[in-house]
C-alpha positions as CSV (number, residue, x, y, z in Angstrom):
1,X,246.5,155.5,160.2
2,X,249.3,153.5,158.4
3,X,251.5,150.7,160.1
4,X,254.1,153.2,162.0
5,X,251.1,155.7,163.2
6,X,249.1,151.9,163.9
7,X,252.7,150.5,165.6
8,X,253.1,153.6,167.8
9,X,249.5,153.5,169.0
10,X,249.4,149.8,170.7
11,X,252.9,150.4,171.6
12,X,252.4,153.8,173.4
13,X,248.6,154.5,173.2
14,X,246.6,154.8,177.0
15,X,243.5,152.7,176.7
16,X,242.8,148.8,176.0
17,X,241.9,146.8,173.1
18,X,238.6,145.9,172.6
19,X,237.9,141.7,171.6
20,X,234.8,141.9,169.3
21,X,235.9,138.2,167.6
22,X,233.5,135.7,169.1
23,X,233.1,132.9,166.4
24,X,231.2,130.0,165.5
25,X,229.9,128.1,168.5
26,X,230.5,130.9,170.6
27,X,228.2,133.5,168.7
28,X,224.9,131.7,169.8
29,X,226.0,132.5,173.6
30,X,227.0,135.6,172.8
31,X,224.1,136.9,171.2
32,X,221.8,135.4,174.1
33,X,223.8,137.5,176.7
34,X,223.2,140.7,174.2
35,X,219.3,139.6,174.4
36,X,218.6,138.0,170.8
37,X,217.2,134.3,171.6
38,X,218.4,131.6,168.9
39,X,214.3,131.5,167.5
40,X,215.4,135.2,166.1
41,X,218.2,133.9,163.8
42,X,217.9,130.6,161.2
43,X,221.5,129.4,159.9
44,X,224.7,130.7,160.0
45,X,223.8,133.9,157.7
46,X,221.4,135.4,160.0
47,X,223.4,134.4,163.4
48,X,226.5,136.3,161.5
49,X,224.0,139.2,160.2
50,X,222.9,139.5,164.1
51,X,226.6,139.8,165.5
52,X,227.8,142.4,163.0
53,X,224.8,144.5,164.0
54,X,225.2,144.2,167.5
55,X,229.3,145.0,166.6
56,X,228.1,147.9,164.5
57,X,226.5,149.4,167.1
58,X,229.3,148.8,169.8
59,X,231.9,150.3,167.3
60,X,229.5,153.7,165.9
61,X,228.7,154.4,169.5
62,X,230.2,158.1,170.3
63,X,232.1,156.4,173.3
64,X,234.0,153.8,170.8
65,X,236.1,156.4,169.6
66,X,236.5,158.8,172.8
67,X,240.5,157.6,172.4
68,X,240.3,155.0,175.5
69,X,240.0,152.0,172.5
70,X,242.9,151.5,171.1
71,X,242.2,149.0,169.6
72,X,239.9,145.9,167.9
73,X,239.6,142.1,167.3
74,X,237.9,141.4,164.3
75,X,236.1,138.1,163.4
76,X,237.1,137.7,159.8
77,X,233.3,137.8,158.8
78,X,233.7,141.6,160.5
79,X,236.3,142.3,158.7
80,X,234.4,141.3,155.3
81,X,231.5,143.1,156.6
82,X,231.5,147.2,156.5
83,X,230.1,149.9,159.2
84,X,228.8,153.0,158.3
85,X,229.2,152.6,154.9
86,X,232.8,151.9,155.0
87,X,235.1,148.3,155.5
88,X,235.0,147.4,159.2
89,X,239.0,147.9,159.3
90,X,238.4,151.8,157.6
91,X,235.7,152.4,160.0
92,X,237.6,151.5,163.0
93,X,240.9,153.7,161.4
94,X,238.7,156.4,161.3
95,X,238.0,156.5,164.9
96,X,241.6,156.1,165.7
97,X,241.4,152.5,166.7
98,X,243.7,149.5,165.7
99,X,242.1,146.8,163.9
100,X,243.8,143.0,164.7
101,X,242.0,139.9,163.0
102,X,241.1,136.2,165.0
103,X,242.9,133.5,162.7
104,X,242.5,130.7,164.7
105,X,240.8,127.7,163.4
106,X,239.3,126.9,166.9
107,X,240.8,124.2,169.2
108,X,242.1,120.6,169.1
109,X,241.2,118.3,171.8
110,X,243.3,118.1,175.2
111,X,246.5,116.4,175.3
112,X,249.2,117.0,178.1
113,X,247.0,119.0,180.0
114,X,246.3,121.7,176.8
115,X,244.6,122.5,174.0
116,X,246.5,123.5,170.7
117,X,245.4,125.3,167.8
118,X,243.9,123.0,165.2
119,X,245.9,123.0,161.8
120,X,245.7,126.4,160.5
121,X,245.3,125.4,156.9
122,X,243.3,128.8,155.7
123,X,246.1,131.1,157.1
124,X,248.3,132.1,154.1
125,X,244.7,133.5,152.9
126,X,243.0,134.9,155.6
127,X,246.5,136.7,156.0
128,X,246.7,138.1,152.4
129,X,243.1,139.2,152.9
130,X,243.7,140.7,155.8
131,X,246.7,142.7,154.5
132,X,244.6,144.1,151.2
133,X,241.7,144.7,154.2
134,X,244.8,147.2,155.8
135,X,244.4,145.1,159.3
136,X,247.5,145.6,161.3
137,X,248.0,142.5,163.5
138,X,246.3,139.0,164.4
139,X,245.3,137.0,167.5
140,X,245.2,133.6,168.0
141,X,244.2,131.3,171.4
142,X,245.7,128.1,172.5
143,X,244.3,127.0,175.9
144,X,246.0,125.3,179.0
145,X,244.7,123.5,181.5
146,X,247.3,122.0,183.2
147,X,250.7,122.8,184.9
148,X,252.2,120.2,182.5
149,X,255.3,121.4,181.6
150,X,255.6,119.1,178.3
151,X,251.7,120.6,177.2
152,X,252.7,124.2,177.9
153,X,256.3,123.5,175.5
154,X,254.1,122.6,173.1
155,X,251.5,125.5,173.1
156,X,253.8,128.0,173.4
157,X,256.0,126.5,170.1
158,X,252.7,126.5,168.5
159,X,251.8,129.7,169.1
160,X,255.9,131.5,168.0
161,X,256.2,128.8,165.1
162,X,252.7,130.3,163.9
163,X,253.5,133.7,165.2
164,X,257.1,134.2,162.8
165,X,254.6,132.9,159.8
166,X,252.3,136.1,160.7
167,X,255.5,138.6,161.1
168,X,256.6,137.7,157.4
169,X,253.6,138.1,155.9
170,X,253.7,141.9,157.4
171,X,251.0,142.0,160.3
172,X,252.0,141.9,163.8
173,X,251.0,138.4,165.8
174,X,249.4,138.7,169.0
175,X,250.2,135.0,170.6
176,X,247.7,134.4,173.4
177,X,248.5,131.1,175.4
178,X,245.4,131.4,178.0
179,X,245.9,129.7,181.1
180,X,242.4,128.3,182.2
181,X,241.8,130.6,185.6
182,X,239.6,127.5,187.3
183,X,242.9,125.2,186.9
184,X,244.1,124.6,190.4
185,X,247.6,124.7,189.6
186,X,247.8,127.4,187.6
187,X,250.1,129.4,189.9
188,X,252.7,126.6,189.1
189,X,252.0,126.0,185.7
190,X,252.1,130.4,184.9
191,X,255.9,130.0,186.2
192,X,255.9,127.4,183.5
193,X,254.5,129.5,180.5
194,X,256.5,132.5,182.0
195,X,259.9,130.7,181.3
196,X,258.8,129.0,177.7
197,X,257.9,132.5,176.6
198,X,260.8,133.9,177.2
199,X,262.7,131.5,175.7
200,X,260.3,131.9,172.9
201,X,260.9,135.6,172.7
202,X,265.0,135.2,173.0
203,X,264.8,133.2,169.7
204,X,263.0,135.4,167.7
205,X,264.6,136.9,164.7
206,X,266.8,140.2,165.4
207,X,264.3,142.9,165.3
208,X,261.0,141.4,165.6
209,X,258.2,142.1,167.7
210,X,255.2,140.2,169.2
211,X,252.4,140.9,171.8
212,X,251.1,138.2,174.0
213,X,247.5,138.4,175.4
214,X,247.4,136.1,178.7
215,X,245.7,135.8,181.6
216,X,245.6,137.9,184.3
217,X,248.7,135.8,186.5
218,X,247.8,134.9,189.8
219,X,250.8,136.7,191.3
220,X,250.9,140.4,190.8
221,X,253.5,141.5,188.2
222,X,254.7,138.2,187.4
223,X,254.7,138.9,183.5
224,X,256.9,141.8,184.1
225,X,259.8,140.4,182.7
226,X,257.8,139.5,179.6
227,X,256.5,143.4,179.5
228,X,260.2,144.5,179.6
229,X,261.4,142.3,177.0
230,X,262.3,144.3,174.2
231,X,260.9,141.8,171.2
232,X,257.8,142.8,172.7
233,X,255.4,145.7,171.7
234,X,252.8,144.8,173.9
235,X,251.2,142.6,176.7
236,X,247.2,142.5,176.8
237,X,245.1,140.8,179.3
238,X,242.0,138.8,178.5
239,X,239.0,138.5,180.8
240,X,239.0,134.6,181.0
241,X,235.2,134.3,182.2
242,X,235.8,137.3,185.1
243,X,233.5,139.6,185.6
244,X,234.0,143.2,184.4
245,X,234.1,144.4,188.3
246,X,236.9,141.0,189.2
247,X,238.9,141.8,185.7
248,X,239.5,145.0,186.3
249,X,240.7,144.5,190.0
250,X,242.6,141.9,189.4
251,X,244.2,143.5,186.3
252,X,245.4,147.3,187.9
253,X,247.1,144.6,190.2
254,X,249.1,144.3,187.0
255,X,251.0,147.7,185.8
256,X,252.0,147.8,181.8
257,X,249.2,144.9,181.4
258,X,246.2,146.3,179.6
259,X,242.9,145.0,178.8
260,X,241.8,142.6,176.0
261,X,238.2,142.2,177.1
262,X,235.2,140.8,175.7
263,X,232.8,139.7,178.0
264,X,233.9,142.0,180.2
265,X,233.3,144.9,178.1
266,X,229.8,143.6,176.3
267,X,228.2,141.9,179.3
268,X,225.6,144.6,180.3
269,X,224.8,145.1,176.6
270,X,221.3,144.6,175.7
271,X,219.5,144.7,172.1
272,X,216.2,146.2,173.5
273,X,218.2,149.1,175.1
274,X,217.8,152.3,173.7
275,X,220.6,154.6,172.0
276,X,220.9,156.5,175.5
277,X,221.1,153.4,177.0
278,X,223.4,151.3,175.0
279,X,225.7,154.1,174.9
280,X,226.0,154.7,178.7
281,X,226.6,151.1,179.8
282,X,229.0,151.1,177.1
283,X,230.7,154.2,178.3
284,X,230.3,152.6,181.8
285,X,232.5,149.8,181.1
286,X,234.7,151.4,179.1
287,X,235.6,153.8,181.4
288,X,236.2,151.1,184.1
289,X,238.6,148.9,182.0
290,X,240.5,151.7,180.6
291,X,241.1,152.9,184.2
292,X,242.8,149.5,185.2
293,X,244.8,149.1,182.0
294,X,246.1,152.5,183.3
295,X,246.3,151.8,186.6
């Protein structure tokens, strides 16, 4: 696929993206919920060695490719890594699916009720890798806690001021603000977000095009004006700790939102399963979460 095939796909395509970009601290967890206990792994060689298998085998499973993945976060040691023989990005083109890249750097600590990005001083490079790897767009997560309207300014300035840096370097930013879904004022603080990104997206340069990965709001359809704007090619929804059963309810609440799930596509994944087995739940989930990002 090239960029316009890759660009009509997330823009148009009927399915969801998969999130396969857990990182650093959150790979030990990860791996634990796919069955492989931290006394299986030594260093940060063999944990990383233990994630791309278990992410091989999620993306050379027959139901992968069966067109209701659009697309794929990559970690950026994924994205160095290869699948059947071929770069992680080529393998996932081959099946017709979209490859994005994580560039985050992880979080700083709270301050007005959020949590911005830490300084994002490997970007130029991981984005001129990721451009010679042929990865079409990038996500990065800000967290926030808080209906604090000075906070959510500030994250969502982060994430456009980072997000134009991406666009000129020729891959397509998705910005992903996440609003934490235990905060008890997040109904409040989403009408918040909802006006900075707008204003966020009014400013953007003439023809340019973001997507935004947020939580799934607490009132039905209230990112619809963000799903309408025309500097946007797509909205996404993460998970945010749901279930796969809660995400998808509360997401076909949501029409022209579709899935950006991880734990809610992995969660019944197991290392001792069999091929059979592994591909079925797999399938399973699949089929549920592309059924509400269709809904």
């Amino acid at each position: 696929m090239n960029t316009e095939q890759m660009t009509a796909k997330i823009a148009e395509g009927k399915g969801f993206i998969a999130a396969l970009d857990q990182s650093g601290g959150s790979t030990p967890k990860a791996l634990r919920g796919y069955g492989v206990e931290d006394s299986e792994w030594s260093g940060d060689d063999e944990m990383f060695a233990q994630i791309h298998a278990m992410r091989s085998r999620v993306i050379t499973s027959p139901c992968f490719s069966n067109g209701k993945v659009i697309g794929a976060i990559l970690f950026e040691r994924t994205m160095d890594g290869s699948v059947d023989g071929k770069s992680t990005a080529d393998a996932l083109k081959a099946r017709g699916i979209v490859p994005f890249i994580k560039v985050d750097q992880g979080l700083a600590d709270e301050e007005n009720g959020v949590q911005l990005m830490k300084p994002l001083d490997k970007l130029p490079a991981l984005l001129e890798k990721s451009v010679s790897h042929g990865m079409f767009g990038t996500k990065m997560r800000s967290v926030i806690k808080s209906a604090n309207p000075e906070g959510i300014a500030a994250i969502v300035a982060q994430q456009f001021a980072v997000g134009n840096q991406i666009a000129d370097a020729g891959l397509m930013p998705m910005l992903e603000p996440e609003y934490d879904i235990t905060a008890e004022d997040r109904e409040a603080g989403e009408d918040i977000l909802l006006a900075e990104i707008l204003k966020g997206l009014d400013a953007l340069p003439e023809g340019r095009k973001v997507m935004l990965k947020l939580s799934i709001p607490v009132k039905p359809g209230h990112y619809t004006p963000v799903i309408e704007h025309p500097n946007v090619l797509r909205v996404v929804a993460l998970s945010g700790g749901y279930s796969t059963d809660d995400a998808c309810a509360h997401l076909a609440k949501n029409p022209g939102m579709i899935a950006s799930f991880s734990r809610g596509l992995l969660q019944d994944l197991r290392v001792d399963q069999s091929d059979a087995e592994f591909d079925n739940t797999l399938a399973s989930a699949i089929d549920k979460i592309a059924g509400a990002s269709c809904a």
